[in-house]
C-alpha positions as CSV (number, residue, x, y, z in Angstrom):
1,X,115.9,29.6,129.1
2,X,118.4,32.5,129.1
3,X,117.7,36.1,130.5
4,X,119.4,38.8,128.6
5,X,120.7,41.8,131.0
6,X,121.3,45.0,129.5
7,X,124.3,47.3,130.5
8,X,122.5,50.1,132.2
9,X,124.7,53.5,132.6
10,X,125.8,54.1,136.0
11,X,123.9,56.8,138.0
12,X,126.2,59.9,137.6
13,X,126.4,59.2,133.6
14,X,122.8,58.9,133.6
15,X,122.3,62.3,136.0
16,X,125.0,63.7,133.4
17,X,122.5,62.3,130.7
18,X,119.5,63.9,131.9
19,X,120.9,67.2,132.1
20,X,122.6,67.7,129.5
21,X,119.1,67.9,127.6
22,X,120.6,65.0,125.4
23,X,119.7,61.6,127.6
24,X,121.3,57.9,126.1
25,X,118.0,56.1,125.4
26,X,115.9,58.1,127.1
27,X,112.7,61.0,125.5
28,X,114.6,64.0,124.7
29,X,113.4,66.3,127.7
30,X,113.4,69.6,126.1
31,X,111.1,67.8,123.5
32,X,108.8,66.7,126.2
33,X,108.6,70.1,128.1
34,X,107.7,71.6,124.0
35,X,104.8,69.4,124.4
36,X,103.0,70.5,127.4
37,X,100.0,72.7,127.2
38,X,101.0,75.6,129.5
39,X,98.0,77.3,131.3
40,X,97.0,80.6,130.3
41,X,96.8,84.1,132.3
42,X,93.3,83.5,132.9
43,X,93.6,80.2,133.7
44,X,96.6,80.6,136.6
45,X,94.3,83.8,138.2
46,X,91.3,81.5,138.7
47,X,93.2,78.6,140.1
48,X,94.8,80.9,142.4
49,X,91.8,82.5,143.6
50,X,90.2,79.0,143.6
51,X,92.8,78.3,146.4
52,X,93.3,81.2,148.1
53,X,89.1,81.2,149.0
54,X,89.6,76.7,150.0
55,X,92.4,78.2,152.5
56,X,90.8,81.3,154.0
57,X,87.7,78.2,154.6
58,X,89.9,75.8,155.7
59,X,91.3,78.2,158.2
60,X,88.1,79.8,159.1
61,X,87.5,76.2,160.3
62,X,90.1,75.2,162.5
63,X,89.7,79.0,164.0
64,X,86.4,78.2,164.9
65,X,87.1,74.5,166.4
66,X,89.7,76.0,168.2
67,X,87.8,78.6,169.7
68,X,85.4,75.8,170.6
69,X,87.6,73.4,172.2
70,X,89.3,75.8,173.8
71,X,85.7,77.3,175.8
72,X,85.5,73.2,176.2
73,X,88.6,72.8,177.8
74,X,90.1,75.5,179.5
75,X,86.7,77.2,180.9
76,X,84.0,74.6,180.9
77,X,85.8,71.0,182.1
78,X,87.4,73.4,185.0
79,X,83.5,74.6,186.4
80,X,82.6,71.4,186.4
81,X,85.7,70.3,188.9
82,X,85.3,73.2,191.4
83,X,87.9,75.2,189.9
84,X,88.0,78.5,189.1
């Protein structure tokens, strides 16, 4: 049993291709990008406050374990040794 191969463009014709807006075989990629359903104002606002507020958490935590490891480490694990 045979296996057909295809001739497949090299890479620079194909990077040529995909740019040009026009691609050889390939979904025409200003047709695609028509097709997406863009967010609205409203939309883009809460998502952005959504992750401003998971940041300012996020870094509220790792202030806190750092203050905390760093009582641990630097002040605490030294008494206990004799220093300081």
């Amino acid at each position: 049993m045979a296996v057909e191969t295809v001739a497949r463009p090299s890479f620079p014709a194909r990077v040529s291709a995909f740019f040009s807006g026009l691609p050889e075989g390939y979904e025409n990629v200003k047709n695609e990008l028509r097709k997406v359903t863009w967010p609205d104002v409203g939309q883009v606002r809460q998502a952005t406050i959504g992750i401003i507020a998971v940041v300012l958490f996020v870094g509220a935590i790792i202030a806190l374990l750092d203050l905390v490891l760093q009582n641990l480490l630097v002040r605490w694990i030294p008494q206990l040794f004799g220093g300081r």
